[in-house]
N, C-alpha and C positions, 0 to 999 in steps of 0.2 A: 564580520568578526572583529571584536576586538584586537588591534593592532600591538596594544601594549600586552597583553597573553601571549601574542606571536614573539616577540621582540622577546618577554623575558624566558619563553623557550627554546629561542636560538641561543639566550646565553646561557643556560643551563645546557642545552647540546654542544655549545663551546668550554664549557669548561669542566663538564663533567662534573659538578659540585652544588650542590645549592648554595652553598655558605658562601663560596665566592662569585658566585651570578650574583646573589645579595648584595655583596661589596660595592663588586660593580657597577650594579644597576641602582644601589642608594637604595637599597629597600632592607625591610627584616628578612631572616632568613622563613620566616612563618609567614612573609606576606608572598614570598617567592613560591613556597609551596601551594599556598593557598589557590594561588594563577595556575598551576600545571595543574590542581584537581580540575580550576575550572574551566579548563579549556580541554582536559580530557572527559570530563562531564558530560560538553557541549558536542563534542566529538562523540561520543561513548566508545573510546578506544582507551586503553594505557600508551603514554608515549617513552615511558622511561621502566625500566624497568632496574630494582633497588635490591644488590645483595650484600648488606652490611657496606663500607663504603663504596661498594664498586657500581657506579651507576652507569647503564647502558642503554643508549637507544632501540626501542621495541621496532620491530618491519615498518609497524603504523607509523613511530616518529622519524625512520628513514625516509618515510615518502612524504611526511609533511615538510619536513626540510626546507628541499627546497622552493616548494609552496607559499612557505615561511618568508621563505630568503625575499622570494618575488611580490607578497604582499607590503613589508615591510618598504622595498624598493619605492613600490609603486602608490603608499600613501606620502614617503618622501618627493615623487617628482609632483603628486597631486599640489601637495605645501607649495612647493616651489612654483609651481603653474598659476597659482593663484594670489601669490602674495608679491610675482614680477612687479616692478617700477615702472613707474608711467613710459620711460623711455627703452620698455623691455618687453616686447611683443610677443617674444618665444621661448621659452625652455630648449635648448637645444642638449639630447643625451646623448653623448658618443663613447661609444667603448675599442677597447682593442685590448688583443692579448698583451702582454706585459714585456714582449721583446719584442712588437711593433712598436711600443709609446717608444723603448730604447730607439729602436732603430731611426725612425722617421717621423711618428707621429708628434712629439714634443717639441722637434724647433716649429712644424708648422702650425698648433697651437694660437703663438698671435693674431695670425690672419683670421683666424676663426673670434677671437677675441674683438676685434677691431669691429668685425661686420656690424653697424646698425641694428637695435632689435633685436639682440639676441642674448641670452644668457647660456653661456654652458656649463654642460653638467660633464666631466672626464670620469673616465672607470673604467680601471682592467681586473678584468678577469677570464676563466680558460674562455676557450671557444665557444663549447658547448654551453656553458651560461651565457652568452651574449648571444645566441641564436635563441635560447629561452626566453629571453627578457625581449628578445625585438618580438617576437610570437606572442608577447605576454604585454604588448607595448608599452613597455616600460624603457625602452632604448629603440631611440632614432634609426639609428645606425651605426654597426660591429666592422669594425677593420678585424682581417682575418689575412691567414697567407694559405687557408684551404676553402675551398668553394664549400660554402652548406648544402647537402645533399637535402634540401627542401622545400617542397614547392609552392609554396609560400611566400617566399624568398626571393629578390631580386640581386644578383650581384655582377659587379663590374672592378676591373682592374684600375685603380686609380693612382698606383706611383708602382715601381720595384724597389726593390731593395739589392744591392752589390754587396757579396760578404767576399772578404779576403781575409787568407789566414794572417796573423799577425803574430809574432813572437818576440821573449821578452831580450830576447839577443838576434843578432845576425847570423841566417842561414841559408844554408845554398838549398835545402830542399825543405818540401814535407816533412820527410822520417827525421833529419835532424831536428827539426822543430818539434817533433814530437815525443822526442828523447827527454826534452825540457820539464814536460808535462802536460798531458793534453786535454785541454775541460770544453767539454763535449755541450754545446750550445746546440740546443733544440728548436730549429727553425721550418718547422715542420715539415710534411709527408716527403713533399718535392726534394727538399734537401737530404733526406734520411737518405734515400734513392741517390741523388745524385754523388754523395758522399761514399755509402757502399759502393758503386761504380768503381769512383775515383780514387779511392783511399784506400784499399783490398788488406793492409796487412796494416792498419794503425791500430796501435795498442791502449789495451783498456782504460779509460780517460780516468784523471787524477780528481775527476771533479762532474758531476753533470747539471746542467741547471737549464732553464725554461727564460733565464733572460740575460742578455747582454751585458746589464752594467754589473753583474755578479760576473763572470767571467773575467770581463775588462778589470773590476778590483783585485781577484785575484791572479792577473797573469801579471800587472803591477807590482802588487805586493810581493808575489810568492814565488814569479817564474814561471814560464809554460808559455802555452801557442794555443790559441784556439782561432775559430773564423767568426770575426766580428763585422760589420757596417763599416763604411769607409769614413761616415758621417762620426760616427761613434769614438772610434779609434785615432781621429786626425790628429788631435792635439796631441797626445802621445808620441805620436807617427811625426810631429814636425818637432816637439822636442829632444826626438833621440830615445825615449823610454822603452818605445814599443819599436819593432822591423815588420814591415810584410816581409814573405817568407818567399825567397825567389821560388820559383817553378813550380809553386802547388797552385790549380785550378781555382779559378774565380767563378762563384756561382751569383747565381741569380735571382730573386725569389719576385715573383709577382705580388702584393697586397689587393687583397680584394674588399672592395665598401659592401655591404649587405644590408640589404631594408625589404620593408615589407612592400610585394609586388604593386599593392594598390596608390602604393606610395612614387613608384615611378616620374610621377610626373609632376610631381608638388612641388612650386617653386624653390623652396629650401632648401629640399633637399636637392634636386638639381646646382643650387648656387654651393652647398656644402662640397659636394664632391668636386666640380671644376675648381673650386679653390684649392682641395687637398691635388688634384692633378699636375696645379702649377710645382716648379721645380723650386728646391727651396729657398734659391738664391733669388728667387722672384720675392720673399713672403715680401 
């Protein structure tokens, strides 16, 4: 299927508009239409369905979505696989959720950079699309901090992660620090749990978010406590901005690499993961 009818129906499902998918995409607004007939043509489905301006995705174009998402991906890594430099032997796709790159995965990056042979490709996004896209082999390998329930699927622990609360003043406990303001970092299932455990009466957070460096800018900026990477936090933490928070729990979060099981044994990926395993002070 034509890849450009995909493309310019993710930007009409992105913006809800044809006039500005148009914009966007450098085309007429009548060339833009003309693509969603003809791709719901080729389909013989509707994907949009049109009531005076309010334009809304029909069941049929929720489910091509992200079908869409994945063809699009996967004529990009095709480009990229074919067009590598004589001194560039592989494509390499690594994804991770968007408070692993915070936490760990971006200082160790160079190493991955440096290897011989390789070109990579970096990408986050949630979980769940990075278990599709390795299924859909359009990505190597997904850093995760929950194991994929799929058998398909090979996964192993290849670093952890240490989170410590951190606050934007000095405190003797938890509840003071969370007096401050508390923005609720989403480190997944393990922590949710461990957090309810440990934390029984913390009040409704001032903020919640899925990655790190959002939290970190706003407990800088604005005030509060939340539990960030040690990694993450340091420089703050050595200039006085930020305080770990005496006597609230330090957790732990295992990171798990994910590929596809037939893949186990394939030089690369083996050499991929022992590198992400070294500590960072090795890269």
């Amino acid at each position: 299927m034509d890849t450009d009818l995909l493309k310019t129906f993710l930007e009409v499902a992105r913006t809800r508009h044809f006039g500005r998918a148009a914009e966007n995409l450098y085309l007429t607004q009548s060339a833009v239409s003309s693509r969603i007939r003809q791709l719901e043509g080729a389909l013989g489905v509707e994907l949009f369905s049109r009531h005076r301006n309010n334009i809304q995705l029909t069941p049929a174009g929720e489910k091509l979505t992200p079908l869409a998402e994945s063809s699009v991906v996967l004529e990009q890594r095709i480009r990229h696989e074919v067009s590598l430099g004589a001194d560039r032997h592989y494509q390499l796709a690594i994804g991770a959720t968007p408070n692993i790159w915070d936490a760990v995965l971006q200082p160790r990056m160079p190493r991955l950079l440096r290897r011989p042979g390789i070109a990579v490709s970096a990408l986050a996004h949630s979980g769940t699309t990075l278990v599709r896209q390795i299924l859909e082999r359009s990505l190597d390998l997904a850093l995760v901090f929950d194991v994929p329930k799929v058998d398909e699927l090979a996964s192993q622990v290849v670093m952890d992660v240490t989170l410590h609360m951190v606050a934007s003043q000095p405190c003797d406990d938890w509840s003071m620090a969370a007096e401050l303001g508390y923005v609720w970092v989403d480190w997944g299932t393990s922590f949710r749990m461990q957090h309810a455990q440990a934390l029984k009466d913390m009040p409704a957070p001032v903020l919640t978010t899925n990655t790190g460096r959002i939290a970190l800018d706003s407990i800088v900026s604005e005030g509060g406590a939340a539990y960030l990477p040690a990694g993450l936090a340091e420089p703050w933490l050595q200039q006085g901005s930020l305080h770990r928070v005496a006597n609230a729990p330090v957790m732990t979060r295992h990171v798990y690499a994910s590929y596809l099981q037939s893949r186990k044994d394939e030089p690369l990926i083996l050499d991929v993961l022992q590198q992400l395993s070294q500590p960072e002070t090795s890269a």
